[in-house]
C-alpha positions as CSV (number, residue, x, y, z in Angstrom):
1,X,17.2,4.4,-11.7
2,X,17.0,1.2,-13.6
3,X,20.3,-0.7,-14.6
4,X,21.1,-2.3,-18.2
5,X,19.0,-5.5,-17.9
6,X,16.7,-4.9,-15.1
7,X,13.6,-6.9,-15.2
8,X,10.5,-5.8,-13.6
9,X,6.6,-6.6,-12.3
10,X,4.6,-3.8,-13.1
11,X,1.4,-3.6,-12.3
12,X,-0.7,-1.1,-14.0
13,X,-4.9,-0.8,-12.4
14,X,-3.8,-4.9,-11.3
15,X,-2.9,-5.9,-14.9
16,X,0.6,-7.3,-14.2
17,X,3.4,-7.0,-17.4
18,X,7.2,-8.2,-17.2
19,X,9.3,-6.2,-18.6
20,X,13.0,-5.5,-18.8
21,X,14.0,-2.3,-18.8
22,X,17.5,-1.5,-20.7
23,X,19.6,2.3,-20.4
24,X,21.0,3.4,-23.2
25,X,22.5,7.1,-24.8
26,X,18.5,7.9,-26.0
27,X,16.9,6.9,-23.0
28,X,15.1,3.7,-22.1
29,X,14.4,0.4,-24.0
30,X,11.5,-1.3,-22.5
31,X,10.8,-5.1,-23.8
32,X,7.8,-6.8,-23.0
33,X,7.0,-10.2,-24.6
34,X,9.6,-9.3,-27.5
35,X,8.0,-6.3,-27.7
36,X,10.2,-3.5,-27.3
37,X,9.2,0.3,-26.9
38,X,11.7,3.1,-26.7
39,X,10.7,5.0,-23.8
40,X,11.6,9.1,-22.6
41,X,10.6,10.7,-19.8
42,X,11.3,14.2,-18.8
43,X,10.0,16.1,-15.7
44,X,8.7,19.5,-16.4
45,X,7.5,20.3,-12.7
46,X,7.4,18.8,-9.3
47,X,4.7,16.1,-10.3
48,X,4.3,16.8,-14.0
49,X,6.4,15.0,-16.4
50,X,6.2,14.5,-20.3
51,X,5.9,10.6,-21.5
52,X,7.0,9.7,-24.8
53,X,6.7,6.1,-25.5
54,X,8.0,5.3,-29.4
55,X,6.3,8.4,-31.4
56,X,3.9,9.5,-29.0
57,X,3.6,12.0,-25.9
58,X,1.8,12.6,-23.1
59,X,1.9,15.1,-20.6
60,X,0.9,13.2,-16.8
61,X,1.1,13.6,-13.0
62,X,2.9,11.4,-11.2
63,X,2.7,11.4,-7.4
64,X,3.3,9.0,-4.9
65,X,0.9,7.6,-3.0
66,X,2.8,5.1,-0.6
67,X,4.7,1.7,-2.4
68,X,2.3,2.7,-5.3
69,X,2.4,5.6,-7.8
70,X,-0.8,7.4,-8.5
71,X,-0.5,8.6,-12.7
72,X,-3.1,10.8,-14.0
73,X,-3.4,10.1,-17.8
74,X,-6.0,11.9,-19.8
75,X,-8.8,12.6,-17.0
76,X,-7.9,9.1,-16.1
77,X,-6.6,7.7,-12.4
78,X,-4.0,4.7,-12.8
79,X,-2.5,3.1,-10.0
80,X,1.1,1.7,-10.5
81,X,3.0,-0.9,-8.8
82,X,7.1,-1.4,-9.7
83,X,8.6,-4.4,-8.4
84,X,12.2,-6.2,-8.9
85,X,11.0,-9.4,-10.5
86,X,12.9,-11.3,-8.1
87,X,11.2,-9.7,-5.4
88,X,7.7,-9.9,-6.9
89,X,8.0,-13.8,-7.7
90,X,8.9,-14.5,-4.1
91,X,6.0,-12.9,-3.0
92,X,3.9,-14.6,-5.3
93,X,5.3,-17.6,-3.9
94,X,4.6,-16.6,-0.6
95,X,0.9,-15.7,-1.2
96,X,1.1,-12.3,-0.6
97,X,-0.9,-10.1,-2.3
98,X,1.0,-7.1,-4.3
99,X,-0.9,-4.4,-2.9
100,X,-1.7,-5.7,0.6
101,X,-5.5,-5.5,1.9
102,X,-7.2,-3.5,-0.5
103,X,-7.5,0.1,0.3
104,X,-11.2,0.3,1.4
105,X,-11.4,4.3,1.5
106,X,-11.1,6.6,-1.6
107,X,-8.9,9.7,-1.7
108,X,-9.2,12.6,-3.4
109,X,-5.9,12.2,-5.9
110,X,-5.6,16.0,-6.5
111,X,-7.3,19.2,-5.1
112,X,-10.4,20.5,-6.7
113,X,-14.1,20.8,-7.0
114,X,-16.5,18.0,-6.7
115,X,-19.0,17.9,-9.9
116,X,-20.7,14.9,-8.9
117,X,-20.7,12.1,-7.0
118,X,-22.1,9.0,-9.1
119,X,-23.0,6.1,-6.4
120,X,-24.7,6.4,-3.2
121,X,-24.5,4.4,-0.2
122,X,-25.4,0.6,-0.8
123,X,-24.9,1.1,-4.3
124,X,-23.1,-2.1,-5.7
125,X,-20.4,-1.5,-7.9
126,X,-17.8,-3.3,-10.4
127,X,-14.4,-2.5,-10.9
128,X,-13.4,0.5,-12.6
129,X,-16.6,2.1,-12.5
130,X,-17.1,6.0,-12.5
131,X,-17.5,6.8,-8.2
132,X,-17.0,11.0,-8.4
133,X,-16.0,13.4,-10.6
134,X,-13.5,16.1,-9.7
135,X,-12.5,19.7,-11.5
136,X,-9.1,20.1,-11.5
137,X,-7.1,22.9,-13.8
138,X,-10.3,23.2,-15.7
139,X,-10.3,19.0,-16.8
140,X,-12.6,16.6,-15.5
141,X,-11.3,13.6,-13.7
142,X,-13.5,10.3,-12.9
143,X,-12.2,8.6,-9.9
144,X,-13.0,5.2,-10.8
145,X,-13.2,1.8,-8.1
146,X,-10.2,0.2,-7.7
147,X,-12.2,-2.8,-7.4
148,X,-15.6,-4.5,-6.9
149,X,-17.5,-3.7,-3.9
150,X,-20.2,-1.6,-2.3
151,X,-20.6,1.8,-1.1
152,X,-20.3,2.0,2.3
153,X,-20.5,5.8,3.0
154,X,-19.8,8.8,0.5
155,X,-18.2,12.1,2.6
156,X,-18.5,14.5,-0.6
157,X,-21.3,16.3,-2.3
158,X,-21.4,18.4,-5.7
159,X,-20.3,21.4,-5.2
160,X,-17.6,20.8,-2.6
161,X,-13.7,21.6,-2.6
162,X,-11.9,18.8,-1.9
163,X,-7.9,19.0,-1.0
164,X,-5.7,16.2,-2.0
165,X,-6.2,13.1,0.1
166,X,-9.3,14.1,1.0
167,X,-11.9,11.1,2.1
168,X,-14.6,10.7,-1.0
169,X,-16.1,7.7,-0.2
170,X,-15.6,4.0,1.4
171,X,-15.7,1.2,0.1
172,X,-16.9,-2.7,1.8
């Protein structure tokens, strides 16, 4: 839980935003280059909380997927990073990367049932492009590349269940 004043790194799909994060009776204040949004969040199941950011909700999944949150926004995959900015600048300074070596292989993010896989093996891809797409509670979500790259191997075909953490693909 953030205290009054806190200030932050996050890192939202490697965009990086510094923003102080301030408790008060309604919630949270969150200012970004004198910017500020009032921000609620309420949990309304183990990994399903509603988002309301000024006048606008959203319903999302949040789950954990080691230092990093995984958030599921509208069919959509984004990968979270919250660091102490004290913390984040000294690794900065240190030349260390905020995620580590990139993750090569790509997990399912939730169970469900492969519609299609869009790349094949040796395909050469850019960042955020559309790799698989997966049924899940009747919505269809694109797992998208974290970054630039080229397929090395794809483990799923249409049609296929796929629990969560499942290998769909790697990365080189």
């Amino acid at each position: 839980m953030p205290h009054t004043g806190d200030r932050y790194i996050v890192t939202i799909d490697g965009r990086e935003f510094d923003v102080t994060v301030t408790l008060d009776a309604e919630g949270y204040l969150l200012e970004h280059r004198g910017r500020k949004r009032r921000v609620a969040v309420r949990q309304i199941s183990f990994k399903k909380f509603l988002l309301k950011i000024d006048a606008a909700s959203w319903e999302v999944d949040i789950s954990r997927n080691g230092d990093n949150l995984d958030v599921f926004l509208e069919g959509k995959q984004l990968g979270v990073k919250v660091e102490p900015y004290d913390l984040a600048e000294l690794r900065k300074r240190a030349g260390i990367a905020a995620g580590g070596p990139e993750e090569k292989t790509i997990r399912a993010p939730m169970p469900g049932l492969v519609l299609s896989t869009e790349v094949k093996m040796g395909d050469r891809i850019e960042k955020e492009k559309t790799l698989v797409i997966i049924e899940a509670m009747k919505m269809e979500n694109m797992i998208r590349a974290p970054f630039p790259g080229t397929v090395k191997e794809v483990f799923v075909s249409p049609g296929q269940a796929v629990e969560k953490n499942d290998k769909l693909l790697e990365l080189e």
